[in-house]
N, C-alpha and C positions, 0 to 999 in steps of 0.2 A: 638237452639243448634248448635253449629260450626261440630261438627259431631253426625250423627244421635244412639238416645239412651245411649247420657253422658249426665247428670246433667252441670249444668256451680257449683253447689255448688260440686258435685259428684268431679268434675275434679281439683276445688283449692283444698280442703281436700286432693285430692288424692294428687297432686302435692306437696302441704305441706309436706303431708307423707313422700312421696320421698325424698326431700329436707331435712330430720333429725328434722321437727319438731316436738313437743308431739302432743298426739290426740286433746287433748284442745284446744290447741295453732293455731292449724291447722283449725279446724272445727269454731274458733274466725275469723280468716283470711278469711277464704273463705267464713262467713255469712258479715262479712264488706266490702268485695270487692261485696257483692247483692246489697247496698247501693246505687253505682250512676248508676247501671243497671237496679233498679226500679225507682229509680226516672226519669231515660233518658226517660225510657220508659212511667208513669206516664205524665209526662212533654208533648210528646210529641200528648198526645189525650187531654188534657185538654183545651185548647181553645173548641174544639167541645163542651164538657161537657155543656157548657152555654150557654142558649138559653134568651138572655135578653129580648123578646119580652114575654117569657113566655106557650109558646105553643109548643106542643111535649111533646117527654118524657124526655127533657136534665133535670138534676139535677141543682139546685140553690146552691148557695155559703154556706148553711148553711147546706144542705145535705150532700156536700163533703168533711167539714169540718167534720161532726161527721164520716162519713162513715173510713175517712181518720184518725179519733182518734180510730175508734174500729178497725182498720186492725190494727195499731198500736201496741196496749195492748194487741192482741191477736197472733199476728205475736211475739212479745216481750216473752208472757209464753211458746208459741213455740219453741223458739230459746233457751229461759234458761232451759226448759225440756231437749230439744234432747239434751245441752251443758253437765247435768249432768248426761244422760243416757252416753253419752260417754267418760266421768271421770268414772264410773264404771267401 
């Protein structure tokens, strides 16, 4: 966090807010701009993640593959939840 005890989702929403956009529209924005802030971050420990010789506890290509489909689908009904808790 750029300052300590703000969300980065907490501070676009809010910013949005600020900015005259609707609650939806806002909480859209500020889950899209997570996008290349996970993945930098992602990106940036994945070479470790694989241990081609096979020994350790690195994960193989087809663990991170499904691991990486269930955050997905599960991050995914996350986001459409909280989207139509806050249309209400």
């Amino acid at each position: 966090a750029l300052v300590p005890g703000v969300s980065r989702s907490g501070a676009t929403i809010s910013a949005g807010l600020f900015l005259g956009m609707e609650r939806e529209l806002a909480a859209r924005f500020g889950f899209l701009l997570a996008i290349p802030a996970v993945f930098a971050s992602g990106s940036e420990n994945r070479p470790d993640a694989f241990d081609p010789v096979g020994e350790g506890m690195s994960a193989t290509g087809a663990q991170l593959l499904v691991s990486t489909v269930i955050a997905f689908v599960v991050g995914y009904a996350a986001v459409s939840w909280f989207l139509r808790f806050l249309v209400r």
